[in-house]
C-alpha positions as CSV (number, residue, x, y, z in Angstrom):
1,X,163.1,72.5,217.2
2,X,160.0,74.6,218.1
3,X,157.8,71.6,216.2
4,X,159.2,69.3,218.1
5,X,158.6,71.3,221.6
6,X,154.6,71.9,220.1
7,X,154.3,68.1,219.6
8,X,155.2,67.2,223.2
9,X,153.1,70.0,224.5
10,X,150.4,68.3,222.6
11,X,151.5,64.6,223.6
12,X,151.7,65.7,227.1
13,X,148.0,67.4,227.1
14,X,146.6,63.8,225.5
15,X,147.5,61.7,227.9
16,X,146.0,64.3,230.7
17,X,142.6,63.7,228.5
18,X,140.7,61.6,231.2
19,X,139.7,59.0,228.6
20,X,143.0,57.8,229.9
21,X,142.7,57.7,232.9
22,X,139.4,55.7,233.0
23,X,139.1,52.6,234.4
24,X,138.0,50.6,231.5
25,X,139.0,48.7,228.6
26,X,138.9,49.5,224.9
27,X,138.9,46.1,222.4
28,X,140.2,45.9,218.8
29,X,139.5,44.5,216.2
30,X,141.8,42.5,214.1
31,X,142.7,41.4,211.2
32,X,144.7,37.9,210.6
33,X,147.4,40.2,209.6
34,X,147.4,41.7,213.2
35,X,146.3,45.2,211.9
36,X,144.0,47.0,214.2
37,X,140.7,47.8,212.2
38,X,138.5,49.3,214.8
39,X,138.0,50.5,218.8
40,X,135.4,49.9,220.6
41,X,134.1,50.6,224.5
42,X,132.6,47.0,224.7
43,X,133.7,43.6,224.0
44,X,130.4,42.7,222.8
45,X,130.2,45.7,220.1
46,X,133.7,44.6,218.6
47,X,132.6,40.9,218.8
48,X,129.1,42.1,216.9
49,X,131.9,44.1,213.9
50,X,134.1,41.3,213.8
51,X,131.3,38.8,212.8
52,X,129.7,41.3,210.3
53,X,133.1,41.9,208.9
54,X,133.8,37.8,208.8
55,X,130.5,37.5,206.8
56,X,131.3,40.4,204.6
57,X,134.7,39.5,203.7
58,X,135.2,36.2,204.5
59,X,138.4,36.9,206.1
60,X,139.7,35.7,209.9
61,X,139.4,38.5,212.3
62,X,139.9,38.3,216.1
63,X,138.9,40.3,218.9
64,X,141.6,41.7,221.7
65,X,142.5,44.5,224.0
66,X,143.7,47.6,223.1
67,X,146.7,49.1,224.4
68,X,147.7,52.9,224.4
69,X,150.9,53.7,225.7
70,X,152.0,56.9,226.8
């Protein structure tokens, strides 16, 4: 029980982190498969990773907002 009290201590003390409460936007990148790869603070520095990934690996990968839920 105690575990479970430390890991919403910690939960709780995350979501006070001001990253946030920033007013921006984090983007993902994709996979086809819908699995998130990689964050990024700008749109254009996911859209850069997705295209070097797409050459790399030849694969379909899309770019897309990021989501965190408290």
């Amino acid at each position: 029980m105690k575990e479970l009290e430390n890991i919403s201590k910690l939960k709780d003390e995350l979501f006070e982190h001001p990253v946030f409460k920033a007013d921006w936007k984090l983007y993902g990148v994709y996979s086809d498969n819908e699995r998130l790869l990689a964050v990024h603070a700008t749109e254009e520095g996911a859209n850069e990773n997705k295209d070097k990934w797409a050459k790399q690996h030849g694969n379909t990968f899309y770019v897309d907002f990021v989501t965190v839920h408290k």
